[in-house]
DOGU-257484 format. One record per residue (C-alpha): residue number from 1; residue in one letter; x, y, z. Coordinates in nm, 4 decimals. Example, Ala and Ser with C-alpha at 12.3 -4.5 7.8 and 13.67 -1.06 7.14 Angstrom:
// DOGU-257484
{rec 1 A {1.2300 -0.4500 0.7800}};
{rec 2 S {1.3670 -0.1060 0.7140}};
//
This chain:
// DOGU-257484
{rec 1 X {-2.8447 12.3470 14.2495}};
{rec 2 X {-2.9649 12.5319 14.5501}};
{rec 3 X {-3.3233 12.5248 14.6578}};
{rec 4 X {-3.5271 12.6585 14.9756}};
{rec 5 X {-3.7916 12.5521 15.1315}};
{rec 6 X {-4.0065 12.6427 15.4696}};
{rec 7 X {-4.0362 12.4205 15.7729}};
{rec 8 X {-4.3966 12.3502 15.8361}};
{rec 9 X {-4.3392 12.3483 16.2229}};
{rec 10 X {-4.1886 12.6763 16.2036}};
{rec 11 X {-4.0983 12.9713 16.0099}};
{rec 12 X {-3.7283 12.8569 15.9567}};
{rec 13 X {-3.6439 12.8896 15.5910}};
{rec 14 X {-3.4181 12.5717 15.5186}};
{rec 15 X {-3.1762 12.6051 15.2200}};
{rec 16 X {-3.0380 12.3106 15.0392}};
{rec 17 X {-2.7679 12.1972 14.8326}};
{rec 18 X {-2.5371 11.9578 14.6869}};
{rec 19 X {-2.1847 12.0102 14.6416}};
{rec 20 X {-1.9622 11.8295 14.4422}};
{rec 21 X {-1.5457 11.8497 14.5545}};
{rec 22 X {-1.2390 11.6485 14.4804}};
{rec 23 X {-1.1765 11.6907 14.8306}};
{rec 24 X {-1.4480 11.5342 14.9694}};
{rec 25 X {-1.4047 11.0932 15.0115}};
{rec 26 X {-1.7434 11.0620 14.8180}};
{rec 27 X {-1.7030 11.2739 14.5773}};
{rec 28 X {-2.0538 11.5017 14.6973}};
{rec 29 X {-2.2707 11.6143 15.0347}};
{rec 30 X {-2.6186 11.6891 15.0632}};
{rec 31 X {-2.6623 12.0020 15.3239}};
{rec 32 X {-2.8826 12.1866 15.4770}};
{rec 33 X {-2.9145 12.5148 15.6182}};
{rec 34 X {-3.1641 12.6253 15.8157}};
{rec 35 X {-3.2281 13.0172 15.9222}};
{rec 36 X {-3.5147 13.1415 16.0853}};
{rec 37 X {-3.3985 13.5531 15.9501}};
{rec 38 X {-3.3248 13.6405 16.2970}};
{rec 39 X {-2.9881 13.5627 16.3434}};
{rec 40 X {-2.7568 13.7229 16.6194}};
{rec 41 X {-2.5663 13.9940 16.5093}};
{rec 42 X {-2.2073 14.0315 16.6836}};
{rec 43 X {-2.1864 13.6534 16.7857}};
{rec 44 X {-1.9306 13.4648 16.6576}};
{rec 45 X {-2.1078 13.2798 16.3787}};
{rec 46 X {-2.1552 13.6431 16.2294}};
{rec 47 X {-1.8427 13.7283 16.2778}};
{rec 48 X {-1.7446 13.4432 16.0690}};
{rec 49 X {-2.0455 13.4619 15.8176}};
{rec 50 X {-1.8622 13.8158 15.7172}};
{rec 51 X {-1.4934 13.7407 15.7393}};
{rec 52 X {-1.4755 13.4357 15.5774}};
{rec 53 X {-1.6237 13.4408 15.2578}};
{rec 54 X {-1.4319 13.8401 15.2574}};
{rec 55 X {-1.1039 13.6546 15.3200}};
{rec 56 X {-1.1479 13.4075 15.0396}};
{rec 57 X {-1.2807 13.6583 14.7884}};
{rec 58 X {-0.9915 13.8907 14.8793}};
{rec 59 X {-0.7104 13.5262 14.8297}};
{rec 60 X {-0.8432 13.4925 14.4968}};
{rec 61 X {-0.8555 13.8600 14.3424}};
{rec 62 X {-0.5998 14.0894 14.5630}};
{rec 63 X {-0.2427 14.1462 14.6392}};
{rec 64 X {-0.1143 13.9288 14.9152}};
{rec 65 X {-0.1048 14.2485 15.1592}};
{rec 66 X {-0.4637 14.4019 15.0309}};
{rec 67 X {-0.5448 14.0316 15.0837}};
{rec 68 X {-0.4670 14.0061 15.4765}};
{rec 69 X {-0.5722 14.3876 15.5612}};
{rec 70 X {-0.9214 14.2542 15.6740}};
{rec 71 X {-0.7437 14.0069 15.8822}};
{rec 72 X {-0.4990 14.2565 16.0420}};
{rec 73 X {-0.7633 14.4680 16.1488}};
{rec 74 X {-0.9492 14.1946 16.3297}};
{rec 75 X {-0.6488 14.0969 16.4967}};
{rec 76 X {-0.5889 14.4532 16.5905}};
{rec 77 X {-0.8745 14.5306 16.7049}};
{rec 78 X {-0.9039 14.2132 16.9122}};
{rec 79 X {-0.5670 14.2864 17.0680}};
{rec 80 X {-0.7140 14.6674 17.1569}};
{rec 81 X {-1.0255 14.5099 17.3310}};
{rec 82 X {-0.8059 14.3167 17.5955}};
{rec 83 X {-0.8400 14.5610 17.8462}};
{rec 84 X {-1.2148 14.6053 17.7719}};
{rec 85 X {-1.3979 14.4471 18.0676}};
{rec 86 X {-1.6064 14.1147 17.9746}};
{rec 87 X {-1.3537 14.0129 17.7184}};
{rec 88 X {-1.4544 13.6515 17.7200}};
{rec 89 X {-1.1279 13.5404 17.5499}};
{rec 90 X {-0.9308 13.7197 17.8401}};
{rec 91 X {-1.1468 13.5462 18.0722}};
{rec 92 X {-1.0086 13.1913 17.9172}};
{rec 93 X {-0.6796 13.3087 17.8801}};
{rec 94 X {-0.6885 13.3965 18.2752}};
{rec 95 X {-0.8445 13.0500 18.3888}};
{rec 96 X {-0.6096 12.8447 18.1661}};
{rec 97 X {-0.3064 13.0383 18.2896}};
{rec 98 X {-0.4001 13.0078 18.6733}};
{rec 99 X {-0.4433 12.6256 18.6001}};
{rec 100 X {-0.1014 12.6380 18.4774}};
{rec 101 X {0.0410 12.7631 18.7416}};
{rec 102 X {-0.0560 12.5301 19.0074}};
{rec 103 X {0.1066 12.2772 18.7581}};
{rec 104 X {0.4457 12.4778 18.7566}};
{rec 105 X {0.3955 12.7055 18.5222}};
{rec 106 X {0.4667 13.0583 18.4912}};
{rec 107 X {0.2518 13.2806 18.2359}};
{rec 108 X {0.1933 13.6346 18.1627}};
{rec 109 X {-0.1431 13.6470 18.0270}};
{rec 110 X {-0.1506 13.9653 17.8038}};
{rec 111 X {0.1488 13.7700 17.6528}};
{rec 112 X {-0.0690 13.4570 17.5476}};
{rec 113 X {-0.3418 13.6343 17.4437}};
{rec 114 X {-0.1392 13.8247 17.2089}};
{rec 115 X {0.0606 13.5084 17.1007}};
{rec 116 X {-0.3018 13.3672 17.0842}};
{rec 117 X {-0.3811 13.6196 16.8426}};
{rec 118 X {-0.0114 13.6256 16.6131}};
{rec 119 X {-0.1140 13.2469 16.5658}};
{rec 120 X {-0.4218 13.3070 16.4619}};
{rec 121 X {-0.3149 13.5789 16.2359}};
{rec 122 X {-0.0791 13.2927 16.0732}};
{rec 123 X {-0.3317 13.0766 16.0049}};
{rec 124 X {-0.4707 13.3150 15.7819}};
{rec 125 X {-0.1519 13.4287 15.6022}};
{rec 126 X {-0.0484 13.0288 15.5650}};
{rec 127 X {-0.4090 12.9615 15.4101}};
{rec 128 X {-0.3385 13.2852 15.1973}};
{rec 129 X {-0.0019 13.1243 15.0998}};
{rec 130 X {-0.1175 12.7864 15.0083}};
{rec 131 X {-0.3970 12.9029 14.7767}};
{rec 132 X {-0.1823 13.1500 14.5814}};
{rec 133 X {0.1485 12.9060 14.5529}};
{rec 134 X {0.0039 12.5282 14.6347}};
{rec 135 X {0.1662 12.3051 14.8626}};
{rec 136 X {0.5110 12.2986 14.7825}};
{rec 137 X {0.5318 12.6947 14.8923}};
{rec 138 X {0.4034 12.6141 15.2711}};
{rec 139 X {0.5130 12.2517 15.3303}};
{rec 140 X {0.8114 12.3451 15.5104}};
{rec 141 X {0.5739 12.5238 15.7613}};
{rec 142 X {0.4893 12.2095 15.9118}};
{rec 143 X {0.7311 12.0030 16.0938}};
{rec 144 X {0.6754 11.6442 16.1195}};
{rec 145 X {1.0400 11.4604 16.2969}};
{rec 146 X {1.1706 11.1980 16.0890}};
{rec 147 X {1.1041 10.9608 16.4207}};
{rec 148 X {0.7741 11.0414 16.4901}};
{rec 149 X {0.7178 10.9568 16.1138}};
{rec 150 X {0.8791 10.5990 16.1545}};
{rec 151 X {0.6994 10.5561 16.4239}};
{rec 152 X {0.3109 10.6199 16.2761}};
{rec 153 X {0.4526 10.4152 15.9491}};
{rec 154 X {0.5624 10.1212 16.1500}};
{rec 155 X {0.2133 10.0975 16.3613}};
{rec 156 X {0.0604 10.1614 16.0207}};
{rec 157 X {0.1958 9.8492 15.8933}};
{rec 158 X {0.1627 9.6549 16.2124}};
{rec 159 X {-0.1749 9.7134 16.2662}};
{rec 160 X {-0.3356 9.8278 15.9483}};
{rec 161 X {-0.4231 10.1480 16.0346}};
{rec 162 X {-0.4008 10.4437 16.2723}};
{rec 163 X {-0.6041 10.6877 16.4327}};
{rec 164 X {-0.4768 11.0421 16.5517}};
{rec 165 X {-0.6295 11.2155 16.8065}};
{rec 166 X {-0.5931 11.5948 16.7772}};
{rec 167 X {-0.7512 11.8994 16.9609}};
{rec 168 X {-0.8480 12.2008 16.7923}};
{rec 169 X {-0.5078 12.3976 16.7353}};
{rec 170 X {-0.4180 12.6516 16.5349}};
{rec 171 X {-0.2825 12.5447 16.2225}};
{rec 172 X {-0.4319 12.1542 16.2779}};
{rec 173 X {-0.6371 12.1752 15.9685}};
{rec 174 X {-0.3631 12.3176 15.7650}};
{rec 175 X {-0.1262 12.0622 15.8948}};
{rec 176 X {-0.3249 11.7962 15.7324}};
{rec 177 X {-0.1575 11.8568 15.4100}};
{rec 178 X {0.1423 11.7863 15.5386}};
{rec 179 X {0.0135 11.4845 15.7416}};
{rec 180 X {-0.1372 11.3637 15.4114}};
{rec 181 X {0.2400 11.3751 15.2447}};
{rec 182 X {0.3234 11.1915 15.4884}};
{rec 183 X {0.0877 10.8726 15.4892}};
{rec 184 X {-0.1955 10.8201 15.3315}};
{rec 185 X {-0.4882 10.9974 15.5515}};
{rec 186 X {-0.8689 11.0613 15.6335}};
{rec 187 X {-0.9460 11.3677 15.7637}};
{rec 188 X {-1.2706 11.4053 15.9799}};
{rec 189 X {-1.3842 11.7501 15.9825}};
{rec 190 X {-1.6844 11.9479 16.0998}};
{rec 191 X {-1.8113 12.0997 15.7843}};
{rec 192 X {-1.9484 12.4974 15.8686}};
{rec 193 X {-2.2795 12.5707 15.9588}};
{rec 194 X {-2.3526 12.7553 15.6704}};
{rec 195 X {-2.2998 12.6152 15.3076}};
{rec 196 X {-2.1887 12.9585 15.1773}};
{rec 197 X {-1.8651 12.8681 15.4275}};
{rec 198 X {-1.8651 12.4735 15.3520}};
{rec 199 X {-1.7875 12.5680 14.9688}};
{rec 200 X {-1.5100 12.7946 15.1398}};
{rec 201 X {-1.3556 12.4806 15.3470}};
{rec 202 X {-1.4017 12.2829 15.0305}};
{rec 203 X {-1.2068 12.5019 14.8281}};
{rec 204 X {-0.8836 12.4754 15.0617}};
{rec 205 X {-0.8944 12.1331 15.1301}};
{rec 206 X {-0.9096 12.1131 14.7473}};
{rec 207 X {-0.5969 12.3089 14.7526}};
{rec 208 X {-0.4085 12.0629 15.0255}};
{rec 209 X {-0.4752 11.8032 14.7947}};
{rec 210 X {-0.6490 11.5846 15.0909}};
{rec 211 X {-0.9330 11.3910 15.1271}};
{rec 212 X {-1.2219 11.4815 15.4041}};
{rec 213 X {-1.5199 11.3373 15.5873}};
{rec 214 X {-1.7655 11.6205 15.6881}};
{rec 215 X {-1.9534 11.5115 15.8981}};
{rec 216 X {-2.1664 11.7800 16.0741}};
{rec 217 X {-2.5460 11.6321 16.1411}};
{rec 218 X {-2.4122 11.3488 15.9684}};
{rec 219 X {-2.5108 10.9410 15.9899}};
{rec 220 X {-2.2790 10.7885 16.2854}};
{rec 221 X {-2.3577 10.4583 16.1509}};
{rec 222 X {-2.1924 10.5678 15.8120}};
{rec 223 X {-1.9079 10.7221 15.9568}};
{rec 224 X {-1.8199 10.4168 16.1509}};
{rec 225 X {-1.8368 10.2186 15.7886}};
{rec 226 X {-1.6207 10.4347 15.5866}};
{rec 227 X {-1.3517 10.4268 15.9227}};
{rec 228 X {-1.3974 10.1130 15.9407}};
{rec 229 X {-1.2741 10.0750 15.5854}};
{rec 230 X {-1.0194 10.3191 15.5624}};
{rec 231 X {-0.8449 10.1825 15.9059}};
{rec 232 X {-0.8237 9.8549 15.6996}};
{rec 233 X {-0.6484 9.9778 15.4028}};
{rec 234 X {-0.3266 10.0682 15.5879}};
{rec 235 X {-0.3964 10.4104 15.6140}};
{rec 236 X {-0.4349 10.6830 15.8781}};
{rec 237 X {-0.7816 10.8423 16.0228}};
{rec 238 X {-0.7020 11.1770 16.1812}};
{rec 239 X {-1.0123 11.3363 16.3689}};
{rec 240 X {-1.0339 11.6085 16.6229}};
{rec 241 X {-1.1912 11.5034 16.9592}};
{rec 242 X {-1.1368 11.7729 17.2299}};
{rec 243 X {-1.5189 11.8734 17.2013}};
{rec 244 X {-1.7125 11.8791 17.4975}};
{rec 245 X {-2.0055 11.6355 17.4420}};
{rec 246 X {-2.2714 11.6317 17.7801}};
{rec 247 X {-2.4881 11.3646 17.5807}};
{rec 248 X {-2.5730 11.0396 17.8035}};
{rec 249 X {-2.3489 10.8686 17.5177}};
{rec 250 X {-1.9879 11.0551 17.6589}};
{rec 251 X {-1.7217 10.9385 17.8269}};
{rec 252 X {-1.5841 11.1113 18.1264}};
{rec 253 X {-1.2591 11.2293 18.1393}};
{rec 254 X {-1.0190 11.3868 18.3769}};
{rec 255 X {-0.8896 11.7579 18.2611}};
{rec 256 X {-0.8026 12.0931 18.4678}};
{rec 257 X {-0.9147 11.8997 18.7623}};
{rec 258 X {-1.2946 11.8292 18.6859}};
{rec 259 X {-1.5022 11.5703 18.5208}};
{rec 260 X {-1.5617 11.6315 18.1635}};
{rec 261 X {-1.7600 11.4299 17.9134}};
{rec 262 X {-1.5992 11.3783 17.5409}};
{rec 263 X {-1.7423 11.1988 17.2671}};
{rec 264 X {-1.5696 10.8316 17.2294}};
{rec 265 X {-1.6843 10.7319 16.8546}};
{rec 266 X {-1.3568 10.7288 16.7693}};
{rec 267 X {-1.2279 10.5396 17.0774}};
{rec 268 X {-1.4687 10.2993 17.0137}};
{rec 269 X {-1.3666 10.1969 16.6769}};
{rec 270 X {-0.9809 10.1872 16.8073}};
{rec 271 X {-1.0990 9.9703 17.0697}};
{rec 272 X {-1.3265 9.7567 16.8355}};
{rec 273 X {-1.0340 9.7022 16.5442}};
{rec 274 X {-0.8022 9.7155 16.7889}};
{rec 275 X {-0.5610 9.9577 16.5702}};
{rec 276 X {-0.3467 10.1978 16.8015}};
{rec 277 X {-0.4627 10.5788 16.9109}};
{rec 278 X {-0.1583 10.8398 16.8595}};
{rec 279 X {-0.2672 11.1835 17.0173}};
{rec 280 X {-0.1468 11.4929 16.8365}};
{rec 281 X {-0.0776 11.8262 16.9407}};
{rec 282 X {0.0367 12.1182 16.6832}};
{rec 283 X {0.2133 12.3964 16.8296}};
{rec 284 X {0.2476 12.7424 16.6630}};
{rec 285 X {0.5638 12.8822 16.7902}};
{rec 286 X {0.8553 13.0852 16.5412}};
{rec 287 X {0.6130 13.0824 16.2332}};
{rec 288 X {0.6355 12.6795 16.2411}};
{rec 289 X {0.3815 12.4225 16.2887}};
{rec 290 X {0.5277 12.1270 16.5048}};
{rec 291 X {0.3563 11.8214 16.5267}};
{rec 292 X {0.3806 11.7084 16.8994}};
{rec 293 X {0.3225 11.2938 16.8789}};
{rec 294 X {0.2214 11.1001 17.2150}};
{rec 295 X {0.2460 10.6998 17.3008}};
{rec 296 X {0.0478 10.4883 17.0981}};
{rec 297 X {-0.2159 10.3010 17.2792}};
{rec 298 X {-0.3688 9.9691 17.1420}};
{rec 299 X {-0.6271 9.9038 17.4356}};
{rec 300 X {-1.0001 9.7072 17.4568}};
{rec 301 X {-1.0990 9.9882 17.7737}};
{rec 302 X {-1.3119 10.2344 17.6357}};
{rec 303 X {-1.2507 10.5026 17.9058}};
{rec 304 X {-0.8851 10.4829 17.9368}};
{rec 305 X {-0.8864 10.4897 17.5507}};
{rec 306 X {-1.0512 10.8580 17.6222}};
{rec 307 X {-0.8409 10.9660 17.8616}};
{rec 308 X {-0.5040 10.8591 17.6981}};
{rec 309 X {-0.5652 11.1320 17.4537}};
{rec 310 X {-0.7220 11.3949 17.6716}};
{rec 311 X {-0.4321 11.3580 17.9271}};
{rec 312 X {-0.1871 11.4229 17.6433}};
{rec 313 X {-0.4425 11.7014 17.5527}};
{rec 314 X {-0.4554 11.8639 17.8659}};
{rec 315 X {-0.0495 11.8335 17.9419}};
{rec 316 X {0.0102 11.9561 17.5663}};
{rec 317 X {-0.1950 12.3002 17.6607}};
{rec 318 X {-0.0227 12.3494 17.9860}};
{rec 319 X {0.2685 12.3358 17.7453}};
{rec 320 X {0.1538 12.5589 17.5023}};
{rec 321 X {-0.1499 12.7614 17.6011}};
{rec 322 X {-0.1875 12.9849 17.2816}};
{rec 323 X {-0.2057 12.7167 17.0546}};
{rec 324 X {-0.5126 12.5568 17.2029}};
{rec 325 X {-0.7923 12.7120 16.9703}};
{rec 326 X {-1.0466 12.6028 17.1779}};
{rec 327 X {-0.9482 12.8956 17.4302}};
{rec 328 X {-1.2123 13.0930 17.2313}};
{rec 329 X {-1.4772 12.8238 17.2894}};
{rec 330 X {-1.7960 12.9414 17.4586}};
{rec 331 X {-1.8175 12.5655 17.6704}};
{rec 332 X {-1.4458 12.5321 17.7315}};
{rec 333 X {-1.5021 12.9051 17.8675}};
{rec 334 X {-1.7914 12.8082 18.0794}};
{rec 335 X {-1.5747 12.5367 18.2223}};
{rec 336 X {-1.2426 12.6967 18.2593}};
{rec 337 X {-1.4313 12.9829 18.4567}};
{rec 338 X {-1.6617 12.7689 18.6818}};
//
């Protein structure tokens, strides 16, 4: 049941609601949504309040082609507006690329903003694919070694648990599925802004037959419980942590030569349960997702628990620019460009 409601302090209109998923580790979520009418056309929460719920409409009641049209024009007309001056993703692309160079190396950056683009594109279709066909038509699209697989089980068992640190790639979300066939696994996800695009996030993790933590303006104290838990039950927590966080709470880091603070709640609950930190990167290259495993680290440091994964972070996107999702970031911009 949805209700609404006006903020006495202001004239935001806040919308609640409860929804109920399979998905989800409690079984429900309480959200809120608060909009004051007035919200910026052309940014890219817009963007995504239109496309989103158009894509999932169009996955449950059109043709697989009629289904990605909306899709291919967004990617087309983002690949059109590269040579439009201000293009902020450009921008990105340029930084990250001239940071790569003085590393050794050698990009064109049309071509990763267009392979940028192609992943993103795949996303879609493999999203498209697993709601229409389920799991067992788009498991092979994710490549997990049969090493890197003994290795997570054999700190799973050794330790009781594992965490995996991941940055926002393209395809990491849908790799979870895969992830989640392999070992038993916790996702913890940012849940939308909105609740119209929650139910949409729901609704595919539903379909990856996983089980997810939202936790957008959510209690840290009941976070660290239910990992707490879960890291005890021989299982695996995976959580993406290549946010920028400039709260007097972050850690510093060292990445593309600057200081940058990250968020260490889940370095802190490694270093408390002393269970071992596996960093994760998933690159999109040939239609594949490939899981990318670093060294384990079992450590009672809190700052070189941070850096362990943002050094594999940062050597992983050298590596493999146009994977790195968080090239379309508005901080990660500010920072790449400064």
């Amino acid at each position: 049941m949805t209700t609404k409601h006006s903020s006495p302090e202001s004239d935001n209109i806040i919308q609640s609601e409860v929804l109920y998923s399979s998905a989800l580790y409690s079984g429900k979520i309480e959200l809120e949504e608060k909009s004051t009418g007035h919200g910026k056309r052309f940014s890219g929460s817009w963007y995504k309040g239109l496309i989103v719920p158009l894509f999932y409409w169009t996955a449950r009641h059109t043709p697989l082609l009629i289904a990605m049209l909306p899709v291919y024009f967004m990617i087309g007309l983002m690949r059109l507006l590269y040579i439009m001056p201000g293009n902020t993703l450009r921008d990105s692309i340029d930084a990250v690329c001239e940071l790569a160079e003085r590393q050794g190396y050698h990009y064109k950056p049309r071509h990763i903003y267009m392979l940028f683009l192609t992943n993103l594109r795949n996303v879609f279709k493999y999203y498209l694919l697993l709601y229409r066909g389920g799991i067992e038509d788009v498991q092979d699209l994710i490549e997990i070694s049969p090493s890197d697989a003994q290795k997570i089980e054999k700190l799973r068992n050794e330790y009781g648990g594992v965490i995996l640190n991941v940055p926002h790639n393209a395809g990491s979300a849908f790799a979870g599925l895969k992830i989640n066939l392999t070992w038993p696994t916790l996702i913890i996800s940012k849940n939308s802004s909105t609740i119209k695009r929650t139910k949409v996030q729901l609704a595919f993790f539903e379909r990856m037959n996983v089980k997810v933590l939202l936790v957008r303006d959510g209690n840290p104290f009941e976070l660290s419980r239910i990992m707490f838990s879960v890291l005890k039950k021989n299982k695996v927590v995976a959580a993406t942590l290549d946010k920028m966080d400039n709260s007097e709470n972050a850690i510093k880091a060292d990445i593309f030569n600057r200081k940058v603070g990250f968020s260490p709640w889940a370095a802190k609950i490694a270093v408390k349960l002393q269970v071992p930190q596996v960093p994760v990167y998933f690159s999109s290259r040939g239609g594949i997702v490939k899981a990318i495993f670093g060294e384990p680290l079992v450590t009672d440091n809190l700052e070189k628990a941070v850096q362990h994964y943002v050094s594999f972070f940062e050597k992983c996107i050298y590596d493999d620019p146009a994977s790195w999702s968080f090239l379309a970031d508005k901080q990660w911009r500010r920072a790449l460009c400064n």
